[in-house]
C-alpha positions in Angstrom: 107.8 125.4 47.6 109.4 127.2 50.4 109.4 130.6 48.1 105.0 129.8 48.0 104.8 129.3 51.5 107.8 131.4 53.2 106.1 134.6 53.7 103.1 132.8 55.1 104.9 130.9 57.3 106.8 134.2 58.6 103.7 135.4 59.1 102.3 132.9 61.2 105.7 132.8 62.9 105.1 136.9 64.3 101.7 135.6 65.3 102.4 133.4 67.0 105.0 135.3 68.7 102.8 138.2 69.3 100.3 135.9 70.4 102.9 134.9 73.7 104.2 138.4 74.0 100.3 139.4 74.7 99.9 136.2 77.1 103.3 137.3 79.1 102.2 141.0 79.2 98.4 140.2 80.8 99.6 137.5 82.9 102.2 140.3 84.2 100.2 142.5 84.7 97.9 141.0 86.5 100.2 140.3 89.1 99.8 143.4 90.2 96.2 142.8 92.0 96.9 142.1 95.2 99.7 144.9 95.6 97.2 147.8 94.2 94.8 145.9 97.3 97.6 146.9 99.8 98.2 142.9 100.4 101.0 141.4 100.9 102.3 139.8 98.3 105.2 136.2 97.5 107.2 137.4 94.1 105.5 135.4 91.4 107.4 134.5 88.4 105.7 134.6 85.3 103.7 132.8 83.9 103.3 130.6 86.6 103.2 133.0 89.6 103.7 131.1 93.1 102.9 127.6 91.6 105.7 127.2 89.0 106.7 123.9 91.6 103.9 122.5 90.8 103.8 122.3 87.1 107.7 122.2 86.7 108.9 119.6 89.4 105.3 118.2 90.1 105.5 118.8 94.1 101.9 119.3 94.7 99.8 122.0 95.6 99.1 121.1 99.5 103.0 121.1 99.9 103.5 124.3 98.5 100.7 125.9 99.9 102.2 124.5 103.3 105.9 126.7 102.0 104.0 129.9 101.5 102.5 129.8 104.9 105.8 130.2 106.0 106.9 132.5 103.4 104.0 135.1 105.2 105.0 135.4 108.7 104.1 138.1 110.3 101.7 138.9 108.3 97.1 137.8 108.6 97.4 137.2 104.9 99.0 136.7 101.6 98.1 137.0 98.2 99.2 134.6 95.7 98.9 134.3 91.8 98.3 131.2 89.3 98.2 130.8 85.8 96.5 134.1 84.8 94.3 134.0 88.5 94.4 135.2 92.1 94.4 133.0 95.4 94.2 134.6 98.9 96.0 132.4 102.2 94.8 133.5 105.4 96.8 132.8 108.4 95.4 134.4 111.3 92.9 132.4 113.3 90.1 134.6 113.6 90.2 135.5 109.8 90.0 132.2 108.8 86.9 132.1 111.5 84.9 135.3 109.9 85.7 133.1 106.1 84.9 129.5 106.8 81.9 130.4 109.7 81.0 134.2 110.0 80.7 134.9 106.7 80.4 131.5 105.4 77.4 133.0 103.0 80.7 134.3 100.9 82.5 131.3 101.0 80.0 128.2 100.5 82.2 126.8 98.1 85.4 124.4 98.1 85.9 125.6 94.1 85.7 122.4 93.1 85.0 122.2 89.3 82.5 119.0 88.6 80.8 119.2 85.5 76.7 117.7 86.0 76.9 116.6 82.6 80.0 114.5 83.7 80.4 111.4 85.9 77.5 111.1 88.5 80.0 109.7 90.8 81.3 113.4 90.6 78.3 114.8 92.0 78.6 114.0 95.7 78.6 116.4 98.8 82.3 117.5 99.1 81.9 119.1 95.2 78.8 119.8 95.2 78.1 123.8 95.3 75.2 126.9 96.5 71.7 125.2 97.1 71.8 121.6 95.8 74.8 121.6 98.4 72.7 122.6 101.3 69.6 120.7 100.5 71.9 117.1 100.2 73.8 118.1 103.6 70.6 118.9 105.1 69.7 115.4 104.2 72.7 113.3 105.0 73.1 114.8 108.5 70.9 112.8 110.4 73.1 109.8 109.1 75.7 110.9 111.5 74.7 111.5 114.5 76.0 110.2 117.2 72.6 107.3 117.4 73.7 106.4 114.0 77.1 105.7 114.9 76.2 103.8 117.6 73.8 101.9 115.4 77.1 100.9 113.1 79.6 100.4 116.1 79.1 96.3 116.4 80.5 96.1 112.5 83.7 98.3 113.3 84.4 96.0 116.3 84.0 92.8 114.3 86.5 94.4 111.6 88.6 94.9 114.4 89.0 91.7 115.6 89.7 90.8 112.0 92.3 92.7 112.0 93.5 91.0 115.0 93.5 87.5 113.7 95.4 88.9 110.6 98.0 89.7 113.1 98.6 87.0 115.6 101.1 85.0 113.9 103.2 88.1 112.9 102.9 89.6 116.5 103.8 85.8 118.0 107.1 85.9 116.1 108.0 89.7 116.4 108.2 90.5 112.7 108.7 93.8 110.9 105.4 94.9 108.8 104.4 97.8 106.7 101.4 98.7 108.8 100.2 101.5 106.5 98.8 98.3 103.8 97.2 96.5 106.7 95.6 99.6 107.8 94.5 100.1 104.8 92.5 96.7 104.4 91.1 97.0 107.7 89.9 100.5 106.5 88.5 99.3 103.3 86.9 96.2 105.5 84.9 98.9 107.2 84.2 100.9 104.3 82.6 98.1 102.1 80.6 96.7 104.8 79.0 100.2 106.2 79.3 102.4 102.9 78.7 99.5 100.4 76.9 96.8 102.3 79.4 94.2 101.2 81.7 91.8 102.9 85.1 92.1 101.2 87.3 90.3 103.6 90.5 92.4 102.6 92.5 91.5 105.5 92.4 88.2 104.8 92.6 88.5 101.0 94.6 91.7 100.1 93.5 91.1 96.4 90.1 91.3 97.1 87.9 92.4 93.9 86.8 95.5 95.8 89.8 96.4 97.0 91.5 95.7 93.5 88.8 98.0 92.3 89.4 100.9 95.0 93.1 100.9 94.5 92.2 102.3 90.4 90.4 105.3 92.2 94.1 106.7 93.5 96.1 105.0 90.4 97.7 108.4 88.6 97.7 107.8 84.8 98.9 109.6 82.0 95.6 110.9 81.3 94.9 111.6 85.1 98.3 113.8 85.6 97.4 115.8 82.3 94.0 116.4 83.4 95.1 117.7 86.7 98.0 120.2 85.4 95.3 121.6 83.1 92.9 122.1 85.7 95.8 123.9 88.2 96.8 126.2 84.9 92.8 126.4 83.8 90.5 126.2 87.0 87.6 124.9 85.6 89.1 122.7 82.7 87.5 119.6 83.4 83.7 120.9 84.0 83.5 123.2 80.9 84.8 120.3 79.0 82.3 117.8 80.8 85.4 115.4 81.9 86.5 113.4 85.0 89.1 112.1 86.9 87.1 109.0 87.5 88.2 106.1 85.0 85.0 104.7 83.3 85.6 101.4 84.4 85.5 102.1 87.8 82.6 104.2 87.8 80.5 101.7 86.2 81.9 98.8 89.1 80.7 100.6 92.0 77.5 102.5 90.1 76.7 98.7 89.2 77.0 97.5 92.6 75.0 99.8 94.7 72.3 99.4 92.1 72.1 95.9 92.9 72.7 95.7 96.7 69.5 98.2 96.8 67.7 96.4 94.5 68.4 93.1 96.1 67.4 95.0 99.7 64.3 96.1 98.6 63.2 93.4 97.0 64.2 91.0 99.9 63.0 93.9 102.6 66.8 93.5 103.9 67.8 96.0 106.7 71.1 96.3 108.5 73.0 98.9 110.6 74.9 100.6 107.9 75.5 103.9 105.8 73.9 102.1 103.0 70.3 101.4 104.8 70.2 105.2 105.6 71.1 106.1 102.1 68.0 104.1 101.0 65.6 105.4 103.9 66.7 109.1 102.7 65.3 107.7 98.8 62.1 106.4 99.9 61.3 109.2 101.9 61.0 107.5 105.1 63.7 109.3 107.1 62.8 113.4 108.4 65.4 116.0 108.9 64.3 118.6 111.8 64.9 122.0 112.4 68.1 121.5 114.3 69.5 119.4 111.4 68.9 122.5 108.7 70.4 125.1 110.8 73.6 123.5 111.5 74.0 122.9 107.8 74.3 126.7 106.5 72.3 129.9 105.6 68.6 130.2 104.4 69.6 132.0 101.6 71.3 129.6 99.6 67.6 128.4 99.6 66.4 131.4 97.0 68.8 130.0 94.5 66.7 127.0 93.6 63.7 126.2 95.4 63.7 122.5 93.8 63.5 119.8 95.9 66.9 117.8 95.6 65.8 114.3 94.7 68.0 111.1 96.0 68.6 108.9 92.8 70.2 105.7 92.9 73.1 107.4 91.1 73.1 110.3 94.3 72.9 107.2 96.4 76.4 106.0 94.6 78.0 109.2 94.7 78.2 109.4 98.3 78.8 106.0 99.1 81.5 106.8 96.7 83.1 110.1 98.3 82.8 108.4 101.6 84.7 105.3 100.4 87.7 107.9 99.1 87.6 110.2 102.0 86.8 107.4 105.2 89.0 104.7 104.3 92.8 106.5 103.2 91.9 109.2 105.9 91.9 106.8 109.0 94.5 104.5 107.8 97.0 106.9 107.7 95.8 108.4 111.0 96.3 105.1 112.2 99.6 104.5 110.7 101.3 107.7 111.8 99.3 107.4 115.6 101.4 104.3 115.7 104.5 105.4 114.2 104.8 107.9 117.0 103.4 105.6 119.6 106.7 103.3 118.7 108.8 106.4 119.1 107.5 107.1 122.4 107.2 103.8 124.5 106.2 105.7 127.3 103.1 107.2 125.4 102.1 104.1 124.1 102.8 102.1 127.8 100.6 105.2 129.4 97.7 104.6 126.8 97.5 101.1 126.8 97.2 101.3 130.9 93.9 103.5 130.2 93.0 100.9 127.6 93.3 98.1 129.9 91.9 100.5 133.1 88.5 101.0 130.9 88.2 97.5 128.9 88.5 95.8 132.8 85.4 98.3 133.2 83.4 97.3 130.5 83.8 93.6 131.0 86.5 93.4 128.5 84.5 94.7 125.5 85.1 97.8 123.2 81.9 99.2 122.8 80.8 102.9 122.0 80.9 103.4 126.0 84.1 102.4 126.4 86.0 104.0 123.4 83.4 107.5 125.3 85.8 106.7 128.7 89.2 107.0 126.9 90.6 110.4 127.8 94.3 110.1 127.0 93.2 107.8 123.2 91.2 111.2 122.1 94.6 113.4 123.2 96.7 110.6 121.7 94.5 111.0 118.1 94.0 114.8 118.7 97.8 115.4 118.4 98.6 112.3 115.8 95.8 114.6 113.7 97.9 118.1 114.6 101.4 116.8 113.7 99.7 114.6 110.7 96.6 116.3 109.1 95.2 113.9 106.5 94.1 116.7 104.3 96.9 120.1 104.3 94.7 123.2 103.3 91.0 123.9 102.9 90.4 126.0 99.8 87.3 128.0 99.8 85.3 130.1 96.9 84.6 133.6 97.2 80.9 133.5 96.1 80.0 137.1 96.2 82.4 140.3 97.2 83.8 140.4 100.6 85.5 143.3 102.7 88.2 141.7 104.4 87.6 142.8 107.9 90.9 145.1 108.9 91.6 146.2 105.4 90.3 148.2 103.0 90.3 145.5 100.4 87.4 143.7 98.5 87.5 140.1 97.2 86.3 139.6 94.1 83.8 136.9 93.4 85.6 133.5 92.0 89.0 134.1 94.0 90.1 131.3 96.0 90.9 131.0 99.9 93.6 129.0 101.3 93.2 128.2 104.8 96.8 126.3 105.6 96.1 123.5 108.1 99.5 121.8 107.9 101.2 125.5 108.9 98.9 126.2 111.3 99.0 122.6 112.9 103.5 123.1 113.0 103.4 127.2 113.8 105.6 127.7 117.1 103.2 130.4 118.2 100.8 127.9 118.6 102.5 124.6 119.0 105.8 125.2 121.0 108.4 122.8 119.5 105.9 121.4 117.2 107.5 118.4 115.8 107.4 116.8 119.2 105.0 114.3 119.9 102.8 115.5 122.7 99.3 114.6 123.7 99.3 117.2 126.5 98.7 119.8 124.3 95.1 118.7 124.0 94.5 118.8 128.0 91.5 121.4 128.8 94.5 123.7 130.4 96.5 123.8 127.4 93.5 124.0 124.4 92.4 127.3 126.7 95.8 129.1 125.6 95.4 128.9 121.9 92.8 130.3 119.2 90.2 127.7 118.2 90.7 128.0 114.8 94.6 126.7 115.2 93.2 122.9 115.0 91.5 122.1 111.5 92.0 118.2 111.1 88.2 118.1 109.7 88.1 121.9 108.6 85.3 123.8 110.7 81.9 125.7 109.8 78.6 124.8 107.7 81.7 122.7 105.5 82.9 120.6 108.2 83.7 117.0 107.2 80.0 115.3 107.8 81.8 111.8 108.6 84.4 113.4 111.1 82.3 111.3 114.0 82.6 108.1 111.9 86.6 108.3 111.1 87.3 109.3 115.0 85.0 106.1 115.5 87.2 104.2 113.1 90.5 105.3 114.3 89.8 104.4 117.9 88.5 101.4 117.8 91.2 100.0 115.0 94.5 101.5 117.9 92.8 99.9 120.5 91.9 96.6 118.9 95.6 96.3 118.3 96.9 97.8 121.3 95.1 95.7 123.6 96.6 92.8 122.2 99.8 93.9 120.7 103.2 96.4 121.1 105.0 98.2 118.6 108.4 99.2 118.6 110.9 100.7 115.7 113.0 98.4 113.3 115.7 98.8 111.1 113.5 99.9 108.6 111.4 102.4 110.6 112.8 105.9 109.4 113.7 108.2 111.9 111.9 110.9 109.7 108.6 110.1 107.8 109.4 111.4 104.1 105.7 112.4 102.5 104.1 111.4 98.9 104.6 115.2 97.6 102.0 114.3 94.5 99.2 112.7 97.1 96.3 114.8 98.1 96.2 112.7 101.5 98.8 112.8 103.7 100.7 109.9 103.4 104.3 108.2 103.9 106.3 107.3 101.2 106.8 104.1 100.6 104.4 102.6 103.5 105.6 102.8 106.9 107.3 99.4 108.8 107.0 98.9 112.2 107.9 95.7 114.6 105.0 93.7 116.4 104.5 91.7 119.1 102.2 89.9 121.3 101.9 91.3 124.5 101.4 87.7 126.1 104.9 87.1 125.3 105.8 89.3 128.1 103.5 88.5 130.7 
């Protein structure tokens, strides 16, 4: 036997090998790129260039990306390699200006691979690409203006004092909680009611079936972990393949339940002050978009790539409640978790904020309203800087879509190579932010914004791309802080670390292990 198939074997064997050797040899040399470019370049190590972390000790791209940031000072930019591709990360502010607003016609893409023959819950705003991207934002910006938040204020205030009857008994006896899960369930609270139309009473019942449901959208499986890796080393793995990170399951539970809570409105000619109602408005054609709304969303030439009309379906109409389900409720929690965090490492921040609370509340009668939450100078510094020192989201990644000179070089992307724009390095570079891990709201007086480039604060990115709900999460952050700091104080325990330690494998920002904090009532002390 082994004398019939031993030369074979030995064949396949040099193959094989000479397969790899060819592998090694292109990947090598490919590494070259960005040095022939005259860019600067961070020694890759073949064959996974400046990402071998990733793959080998699973640390995350965001993370890493937040390293090599460092890795380049002194210099605008940096080229990077992958498995086999090329990755630009721009530090200087005005360069990463001219990429994600000058010459945003060159960059109108995050690079996000969703296949359209996928999931539909895949095919919402943030992946979406080109036209079909422009003609959806053009759409949904009208549902976030600043009337529209106003229209959905009253249901962020009734969460709110939700959240505050969750509380009492805790506060009255001065216990130790992990605020990150309550946050997260007044979040969610918010979500469902203004994304989904639906009263899920998380707060009062953490097992709540939507919230048992959103929890399997961040659940990493097997399947989920392998699917990612080979989309790192293969950009593009899941679209040409048609896949999706979404489980089945839980793309059918939501798909199913916006299908019926806009059948049951229609039918029932129910309206209410919600995400959800403006979603359906945008279907029937009974909402217009003016002039002002399509130039803020990007270039008329996107147009000349397809001049179809983009058509709301009821599965568009689940895609972004969907995306704004993932990106609202984690997003806030955690702003809210760390903004309190720092608050209880600084009494004398949090003692000077809840004066201004209690200054502006007396105002209004004693009422948060969309007025009052306006009037709160020191809260917006307060969140500005929680959002420096904490960014939910670490990098923006951008798509070069056609060539691009890089202004001050000699150099010319090619199409398909991807920009990082580093928001975590920026947001903790001394040049910018003197002494950066120290809490300070002053950074964000008038005086102290005029001495820094604009495009040193990303928390929401900037440009055509800009986070549409960015008005909405503010919203949301505010009034949840002071709901609970107009009631209650928080202090540090035995089990509040004196140094967050972050989820390395979590695209969000987020603490390790939940975050504990010690609460009490405030009428205790007066």
């Amino acid at each position: 036997m082994l004398e019939t198939f031993g030369p074979f074997l030995l064949e396949a064997g040099v193959l094989v090998l000479a397969a790899l050797a060819a592998i090694y040899i292109y990947i090598k040399s490919s590494f070259s790129y960005w040095t022939k470019l005259g860019i600067p370049v961070y020694k890759p190590v073949v064959p996974f260039g400046n990402f071998g972390p990733i793959i080998m000790k699973n640390t995350g791209v965001l993370p890493e990306i937040t390293k090599l940031y460092k890795a380049f000072e002194g210099h605008r930019l940096g080229g990077l390699y992958g498995f086999g591709y090329k990755f630009l990360l721009v530090r200087e502010p005005d360069l990463i200006r001219d990429i994600i607003v000058k010459d945003f016609i060159h960059f109108h893409d995050r690079g996000v691979f969703m296949s359209e023959g996928g999931d539909p819950l895949d095919l919402h705003l943030f992946s979406m690409t080109g036209a079909k991207w422009r003609k959806l934002r053009v759409k949904l910006t009208p549902t976030f203006t600043s009337g529209k938040m106003k229209m959905m204020f009253g249901t962020l205030v009734d969460c709110g004092k939700g959240l505050n009857a969750v509380l009492q008994k805790s506060a009255k006896m001065g216990e130790t909680l992990e605020v990150k899960d309550i946050l997260a369930r007044f979040s969610t609270d918010v979500i469902a009611s203004c994304a989904f139309g639906i009263q899920c009473n998380c707060l009062r019942n953490p097992n709540a079936e939507f919230r048992t449901w959103g929890r399997k959208v961040f659940e990493t499986t097997f399947k989920t972990k392998i699917f990612r890796l080979l989309n790192i080393i293969i950009p593009g793995f899941i679209k040409y393949f048609g896949l999706s990170l979404i489980p089945s399951d839980v793309s059918n539970y939501f798909r199913k339940m916006v299908r019926e809570t806009v059948d049951y409105r229609e039918r029932n000619g129910i309206q209410r002050n919600d995400f959800m109602h403006l979603l359906i408005q945008l279907k029937n054609k009974t909402m217009t978009t003016t002039d002002e709304d399509a130039f803020k969303c990007g270039h008329s030439e996107l147009d000349a790539e397809d001049s179809k009309e983009f058509e709301i379906t009821m599965d568009v109409i689940a895609a972004q409640a969907f995306v704004f389900f993932i990106a609202g409720f984690e997003t806030s929690s955690t702003t809210m978790t760390f903004c309190l965090y720092e608050l209880a490492l600084n009494p004398d921040i949090q003692e000077r904020l809840r004066a201004e609370i209690d200054t502006v509340l007396e105002k209004h009668d004693g009422n948060i309203s969309y007025e009052s939450i306006s009037e709160m100078e020191y809260l917006d510094k307060v969140v500005s800087e929680t959002l420096r020192k904490y960014p939910p989201v670490q990098a923006l990644v951008r798509m070069c879509t056609k060539p691009y000179r890089i202004p001050g070089t000699n150099a010319t992307l090619e199409k398909g190579i991807r920009v990082f724009v580093p928001i975590m390095g920026l947001h903790h570079d001394q040049k910018y932010y003197p002494d950066p891990e120290r809490f300070d709201p002053e950074r964000f007086s008038d005086k102290e914004k005029s001495k820094r480039p604009q495009y040193s604060y990303l928390p929401f990115g900037e440009g055509p791309r800009i986070c549409i709900g960015m008005r909405f999460g503010l919203m949301q952050t505010k009034v949840g802080l002071v709901s609970l700091l107009s009631n209650y104080e928080f202090r540090v325990s035995e089990k509040t670390p004196e140094k967050v330690v972050m989820d390395p494998r979590s695209f969000i920002l987020s603490p390790l292990g939940g975050l504990y904090l010690k609460i009490t009532d405030r009428s205790d002390r007066m």
